[in-house]
DSSP file (Angstrom, degrees, kcal/mol; ACC not computed):
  #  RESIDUE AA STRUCTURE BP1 BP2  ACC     N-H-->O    O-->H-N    N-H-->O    O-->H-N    TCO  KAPPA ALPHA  PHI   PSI    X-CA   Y-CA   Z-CA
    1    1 A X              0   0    0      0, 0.0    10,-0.4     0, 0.0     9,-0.2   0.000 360.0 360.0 360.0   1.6  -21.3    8.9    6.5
    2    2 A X        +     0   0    0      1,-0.1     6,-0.2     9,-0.1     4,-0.0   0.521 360.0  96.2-108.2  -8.6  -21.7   10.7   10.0
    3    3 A X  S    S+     0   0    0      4,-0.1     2,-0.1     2,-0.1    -1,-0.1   0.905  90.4  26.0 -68.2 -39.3  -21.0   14.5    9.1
    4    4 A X  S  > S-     0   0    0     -3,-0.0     4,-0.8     1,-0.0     0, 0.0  -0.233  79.0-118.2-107.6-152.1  -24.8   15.6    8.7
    5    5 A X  H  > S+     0   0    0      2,-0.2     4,-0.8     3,-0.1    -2,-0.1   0.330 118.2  61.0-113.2   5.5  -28.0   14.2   10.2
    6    6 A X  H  > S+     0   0    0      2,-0.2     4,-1.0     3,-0.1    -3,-0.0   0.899 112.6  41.5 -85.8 -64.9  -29.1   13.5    6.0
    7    7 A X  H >> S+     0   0    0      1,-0.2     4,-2.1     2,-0.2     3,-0.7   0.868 111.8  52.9 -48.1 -42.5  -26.0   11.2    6.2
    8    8 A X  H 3X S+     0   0    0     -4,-0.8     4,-2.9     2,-0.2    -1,-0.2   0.882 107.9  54.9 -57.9 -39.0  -26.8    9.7   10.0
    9    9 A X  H 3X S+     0   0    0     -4,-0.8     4,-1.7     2,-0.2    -1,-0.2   0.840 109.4  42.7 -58.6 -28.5  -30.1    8.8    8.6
   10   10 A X  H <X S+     0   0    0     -4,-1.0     4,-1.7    -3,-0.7    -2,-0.2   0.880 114.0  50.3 -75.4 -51.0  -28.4    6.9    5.8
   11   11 A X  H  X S+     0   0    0     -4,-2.1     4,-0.7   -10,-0.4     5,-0.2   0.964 116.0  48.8 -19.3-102.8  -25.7    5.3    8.6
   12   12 A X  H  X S+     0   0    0     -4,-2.9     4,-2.6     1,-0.2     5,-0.3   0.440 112.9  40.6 -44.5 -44.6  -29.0    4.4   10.5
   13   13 A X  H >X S+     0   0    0     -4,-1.7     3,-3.0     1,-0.2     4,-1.7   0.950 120.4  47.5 -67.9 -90.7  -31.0    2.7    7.5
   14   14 A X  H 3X S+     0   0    0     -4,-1.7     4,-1.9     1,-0.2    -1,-0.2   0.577 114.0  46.7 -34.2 -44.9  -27.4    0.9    6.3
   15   15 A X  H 3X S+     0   0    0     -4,-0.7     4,-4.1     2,-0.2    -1,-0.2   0.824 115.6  44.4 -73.9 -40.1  -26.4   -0.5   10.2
   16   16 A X  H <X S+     0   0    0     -3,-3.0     4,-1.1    -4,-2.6    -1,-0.2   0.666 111.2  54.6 -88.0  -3.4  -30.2   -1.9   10.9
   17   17 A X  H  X S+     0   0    0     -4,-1.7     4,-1.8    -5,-0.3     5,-0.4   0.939 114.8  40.3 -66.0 -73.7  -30.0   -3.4    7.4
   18   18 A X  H  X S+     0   0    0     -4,-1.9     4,-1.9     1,-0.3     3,-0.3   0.852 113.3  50.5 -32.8 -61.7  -26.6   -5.0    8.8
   19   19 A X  H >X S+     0   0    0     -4,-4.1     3,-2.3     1,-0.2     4,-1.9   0.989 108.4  56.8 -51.8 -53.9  -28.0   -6.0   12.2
   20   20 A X  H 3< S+     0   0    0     -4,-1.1    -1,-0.2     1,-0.3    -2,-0.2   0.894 107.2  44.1 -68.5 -17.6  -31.1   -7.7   10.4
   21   21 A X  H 3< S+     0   0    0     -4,-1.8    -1,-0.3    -3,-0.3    -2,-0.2   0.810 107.8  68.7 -82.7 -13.4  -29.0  -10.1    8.1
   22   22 A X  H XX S+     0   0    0     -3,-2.3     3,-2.6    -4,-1.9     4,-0.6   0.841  74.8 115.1 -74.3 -27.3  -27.0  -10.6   11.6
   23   23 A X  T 3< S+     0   0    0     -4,-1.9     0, 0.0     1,-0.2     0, 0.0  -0.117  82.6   3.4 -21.0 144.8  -30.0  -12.4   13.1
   24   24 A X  T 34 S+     0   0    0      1,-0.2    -1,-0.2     2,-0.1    -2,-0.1   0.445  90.5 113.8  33.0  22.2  -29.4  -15.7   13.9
   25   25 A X  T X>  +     0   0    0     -3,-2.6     3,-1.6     1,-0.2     4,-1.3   0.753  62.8  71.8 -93.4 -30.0  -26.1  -15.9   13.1
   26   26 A X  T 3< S+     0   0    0     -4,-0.6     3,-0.4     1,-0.2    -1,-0.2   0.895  93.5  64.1 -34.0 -32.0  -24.9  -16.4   16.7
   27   27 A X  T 34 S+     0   0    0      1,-0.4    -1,-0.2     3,-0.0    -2,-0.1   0.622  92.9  53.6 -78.2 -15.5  -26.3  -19.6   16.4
   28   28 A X  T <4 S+     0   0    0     -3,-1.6    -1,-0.4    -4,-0.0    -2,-0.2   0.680  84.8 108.2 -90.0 -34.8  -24.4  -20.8   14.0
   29   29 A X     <  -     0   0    0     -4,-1.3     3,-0.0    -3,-0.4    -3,-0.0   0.003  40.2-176.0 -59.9 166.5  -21.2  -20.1   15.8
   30   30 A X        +     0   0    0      0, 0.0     2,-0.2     0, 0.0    -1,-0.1   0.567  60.1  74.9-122.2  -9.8  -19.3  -22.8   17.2
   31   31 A X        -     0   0    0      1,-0.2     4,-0.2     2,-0.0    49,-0.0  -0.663  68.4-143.4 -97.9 152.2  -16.4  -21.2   19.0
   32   32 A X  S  > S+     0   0    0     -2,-0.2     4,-1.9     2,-0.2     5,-0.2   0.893 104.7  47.4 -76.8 -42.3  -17.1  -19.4   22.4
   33   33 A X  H  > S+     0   0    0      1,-0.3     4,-0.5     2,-0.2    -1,-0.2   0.492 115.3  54.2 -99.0  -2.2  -14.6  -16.2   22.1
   34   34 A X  H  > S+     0   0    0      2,-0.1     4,-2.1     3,-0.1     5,-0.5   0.546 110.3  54.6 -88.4 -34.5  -16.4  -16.0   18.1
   35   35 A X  H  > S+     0   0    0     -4,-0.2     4,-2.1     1,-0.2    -2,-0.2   0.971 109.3  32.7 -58.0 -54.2  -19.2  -15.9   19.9
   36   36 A X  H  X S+     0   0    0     -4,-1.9     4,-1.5     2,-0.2    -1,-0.2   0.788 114.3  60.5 -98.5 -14.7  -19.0  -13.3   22.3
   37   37 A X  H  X S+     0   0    0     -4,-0.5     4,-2.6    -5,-0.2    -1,-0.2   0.880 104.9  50.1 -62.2 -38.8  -16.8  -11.0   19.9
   38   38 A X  H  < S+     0   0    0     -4,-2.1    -2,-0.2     1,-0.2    -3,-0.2   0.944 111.5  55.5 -73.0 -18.4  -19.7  -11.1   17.4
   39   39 A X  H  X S+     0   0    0     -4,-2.1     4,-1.9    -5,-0.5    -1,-0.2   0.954 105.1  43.3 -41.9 -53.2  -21.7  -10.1   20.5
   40   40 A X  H  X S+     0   0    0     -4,-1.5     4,-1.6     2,-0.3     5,-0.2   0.703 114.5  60.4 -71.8 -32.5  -19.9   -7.3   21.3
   41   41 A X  H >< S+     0   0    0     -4,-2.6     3,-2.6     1,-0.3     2,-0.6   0.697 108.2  50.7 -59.9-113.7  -20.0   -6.5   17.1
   42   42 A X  H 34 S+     0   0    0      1,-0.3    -1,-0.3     2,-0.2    -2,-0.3  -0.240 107.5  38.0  17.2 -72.0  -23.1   -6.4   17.5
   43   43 A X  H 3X S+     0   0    0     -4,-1.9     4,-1.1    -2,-0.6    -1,-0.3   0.584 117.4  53.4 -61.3 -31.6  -24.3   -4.2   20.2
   44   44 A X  H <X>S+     0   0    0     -3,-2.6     4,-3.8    -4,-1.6     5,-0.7   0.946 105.5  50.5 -59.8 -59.6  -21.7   -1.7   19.4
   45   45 A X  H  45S+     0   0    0     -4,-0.4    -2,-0.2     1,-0.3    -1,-0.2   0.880 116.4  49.4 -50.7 -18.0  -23.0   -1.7   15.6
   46   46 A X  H  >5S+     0   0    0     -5,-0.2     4,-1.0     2,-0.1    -1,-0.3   0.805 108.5  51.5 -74.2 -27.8  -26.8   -1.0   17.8
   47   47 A X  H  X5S+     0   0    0     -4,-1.1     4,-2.6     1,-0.2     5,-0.2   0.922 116.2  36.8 -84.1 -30.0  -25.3    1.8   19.8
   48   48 A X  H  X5S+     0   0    0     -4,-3.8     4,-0.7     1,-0.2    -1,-0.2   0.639 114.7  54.7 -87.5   1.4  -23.8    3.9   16.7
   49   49 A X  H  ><S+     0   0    0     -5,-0.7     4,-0.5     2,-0.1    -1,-0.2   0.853 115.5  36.2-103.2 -13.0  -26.5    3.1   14.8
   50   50 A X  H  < S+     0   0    0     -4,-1.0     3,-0.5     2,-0.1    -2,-0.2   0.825 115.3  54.3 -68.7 -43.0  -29.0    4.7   17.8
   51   51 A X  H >< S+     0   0    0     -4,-2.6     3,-2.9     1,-0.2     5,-0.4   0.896  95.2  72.4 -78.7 -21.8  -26.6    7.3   18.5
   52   52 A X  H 3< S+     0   0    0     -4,-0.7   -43,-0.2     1,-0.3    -1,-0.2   0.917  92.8  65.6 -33.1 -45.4  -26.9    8.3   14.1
   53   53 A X  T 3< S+     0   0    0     -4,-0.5    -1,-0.3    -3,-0.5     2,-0.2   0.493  86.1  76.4 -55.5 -20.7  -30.1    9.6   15.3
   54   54 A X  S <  S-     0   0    0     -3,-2.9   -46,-0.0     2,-0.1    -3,-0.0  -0.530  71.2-141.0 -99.4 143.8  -28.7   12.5   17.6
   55   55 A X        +     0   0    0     -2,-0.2     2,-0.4     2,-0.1    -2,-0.1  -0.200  63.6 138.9 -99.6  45.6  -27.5   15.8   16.0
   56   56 A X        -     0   0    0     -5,-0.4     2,-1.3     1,-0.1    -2,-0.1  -0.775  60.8-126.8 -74.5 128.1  -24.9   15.3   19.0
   57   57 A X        +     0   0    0     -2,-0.4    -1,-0.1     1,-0.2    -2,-0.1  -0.480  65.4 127.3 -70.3 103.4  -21.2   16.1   18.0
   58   58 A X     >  +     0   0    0     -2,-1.3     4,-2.6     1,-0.1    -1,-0.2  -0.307  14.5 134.3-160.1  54.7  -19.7   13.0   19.1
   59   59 A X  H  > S+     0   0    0      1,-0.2     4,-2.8     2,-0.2     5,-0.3   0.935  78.6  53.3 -63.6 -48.8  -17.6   11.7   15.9
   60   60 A X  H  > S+     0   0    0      1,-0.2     4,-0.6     2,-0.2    -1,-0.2   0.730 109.9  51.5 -72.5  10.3  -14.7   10.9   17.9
   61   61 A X  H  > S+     0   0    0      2,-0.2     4,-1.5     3,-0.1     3,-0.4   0.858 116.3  32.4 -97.2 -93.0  -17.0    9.1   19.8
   62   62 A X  H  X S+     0   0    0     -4,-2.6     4,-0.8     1,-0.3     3,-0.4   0.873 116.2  62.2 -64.3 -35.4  -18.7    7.0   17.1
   63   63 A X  H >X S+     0   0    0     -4,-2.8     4,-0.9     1,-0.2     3,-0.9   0.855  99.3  55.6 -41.8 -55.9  -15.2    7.0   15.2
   64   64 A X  H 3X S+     0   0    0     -4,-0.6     4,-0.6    -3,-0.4    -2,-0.2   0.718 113.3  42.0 -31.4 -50.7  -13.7    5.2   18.2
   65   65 A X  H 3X S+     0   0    0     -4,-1.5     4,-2.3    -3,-0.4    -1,-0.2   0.670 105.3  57.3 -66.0 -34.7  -16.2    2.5   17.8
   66   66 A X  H <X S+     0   0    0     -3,-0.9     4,-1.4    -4,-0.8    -2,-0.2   0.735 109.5  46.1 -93.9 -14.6  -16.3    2.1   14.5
   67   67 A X  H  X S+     0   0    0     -4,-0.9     4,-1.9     2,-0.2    -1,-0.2   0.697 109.7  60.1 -85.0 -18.2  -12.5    1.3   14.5
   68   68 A X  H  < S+     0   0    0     -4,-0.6     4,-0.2     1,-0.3    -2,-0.2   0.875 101.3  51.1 -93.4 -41.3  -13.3   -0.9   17.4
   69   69 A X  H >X S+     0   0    0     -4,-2.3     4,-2.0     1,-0.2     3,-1.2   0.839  98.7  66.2 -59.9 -29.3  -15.6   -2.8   15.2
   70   70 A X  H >X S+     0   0    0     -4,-1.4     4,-2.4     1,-0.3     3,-0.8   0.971 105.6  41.9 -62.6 -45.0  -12.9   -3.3   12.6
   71   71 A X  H 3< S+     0   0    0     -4,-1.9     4,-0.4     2,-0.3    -1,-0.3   0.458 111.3  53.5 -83.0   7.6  -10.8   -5.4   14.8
   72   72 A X  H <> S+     0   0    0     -3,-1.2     4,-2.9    -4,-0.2    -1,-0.2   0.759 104.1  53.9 -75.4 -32.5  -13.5   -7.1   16.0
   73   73 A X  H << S+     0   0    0     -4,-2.0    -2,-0.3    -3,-0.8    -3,-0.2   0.950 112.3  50.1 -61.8 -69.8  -14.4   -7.8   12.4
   74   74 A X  T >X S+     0   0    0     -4,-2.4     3,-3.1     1,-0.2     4,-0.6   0.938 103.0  57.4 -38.6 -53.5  -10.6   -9.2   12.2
   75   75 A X  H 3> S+     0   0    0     -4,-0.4     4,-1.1     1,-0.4     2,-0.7   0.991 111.1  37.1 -64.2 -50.4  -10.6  -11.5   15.1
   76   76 A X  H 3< S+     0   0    0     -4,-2.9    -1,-0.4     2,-0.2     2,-0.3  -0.286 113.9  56.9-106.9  79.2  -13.3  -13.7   14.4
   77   77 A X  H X> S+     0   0    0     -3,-3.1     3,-1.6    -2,-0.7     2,-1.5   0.022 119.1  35.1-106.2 -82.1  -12.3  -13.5   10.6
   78   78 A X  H 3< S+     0   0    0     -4,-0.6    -2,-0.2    -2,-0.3    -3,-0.1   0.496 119.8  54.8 -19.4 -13.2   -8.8  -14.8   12.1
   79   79 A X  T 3< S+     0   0    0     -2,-1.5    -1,-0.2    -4,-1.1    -3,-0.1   0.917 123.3  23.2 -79.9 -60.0  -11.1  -16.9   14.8
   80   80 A X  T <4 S+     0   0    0     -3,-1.6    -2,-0.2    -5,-0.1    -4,-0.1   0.835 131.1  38.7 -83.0 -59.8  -13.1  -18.7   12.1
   81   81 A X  S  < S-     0   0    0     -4,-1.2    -3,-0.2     2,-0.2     3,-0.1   0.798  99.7-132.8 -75.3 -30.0  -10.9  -18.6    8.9
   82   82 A X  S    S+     0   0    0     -5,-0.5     2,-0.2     1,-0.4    -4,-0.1   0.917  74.6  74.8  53.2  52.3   -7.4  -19.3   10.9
   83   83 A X  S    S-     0   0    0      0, 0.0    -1,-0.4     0, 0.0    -2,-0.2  -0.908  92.0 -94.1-160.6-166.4   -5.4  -17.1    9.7
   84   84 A X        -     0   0    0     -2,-0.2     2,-0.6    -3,-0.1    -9,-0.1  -0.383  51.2-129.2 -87.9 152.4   -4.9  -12.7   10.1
   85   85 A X        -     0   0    0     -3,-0.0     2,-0.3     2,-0.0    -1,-0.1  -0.927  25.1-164.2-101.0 151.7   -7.0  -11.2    7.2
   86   86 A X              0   0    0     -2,-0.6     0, 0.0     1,-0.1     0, 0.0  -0.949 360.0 360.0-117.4 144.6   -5.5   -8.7    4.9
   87   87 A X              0   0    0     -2,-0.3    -1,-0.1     0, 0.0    -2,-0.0   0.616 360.0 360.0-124.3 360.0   -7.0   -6.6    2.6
């Protein structure tokens, strides 16, 4: 989804879709360290989806991030659900 700027527009659209069902879902959390991981989701999933916008080459870049999100994505499934997810 990152190789042209037709695809980054498509990345951008899909990520501020994501961020907007993420509203208010802090608020719901109850755990601190769920809390401040989905933060951290969060603002990462703002910075690649700002950086989509750039015809900069900086995949390893946004690649690095996006991997960064998965295990963030793990931890508070593991946080919340209490146990590792597998897929």
């Amino acid at each position: 989804m990152y190789e042209n700027l037709e695809q980054r527009k498509s990345l951008f659209t899909y990520i501020q879709s994501l961020l907007y069902e993420f509203k208010g879902v802090p608020e719901e959390m109850n755990y601190i360290n769920v809390y401040s991981d989905f933060s951290i989701l969060y603002y990462t999933l703002e910075q690649i989806s700002n950086d989509s916008l750039f015809d900069d080459d900086n995949r390893e870049e946004v690649k690095r991030e996006v991997f960064k999100c998965i295990s963030l994505i793990k931890r508070i499934y593991r946080d919340v659900v209490g146990e590792e997810y597998e897929y």
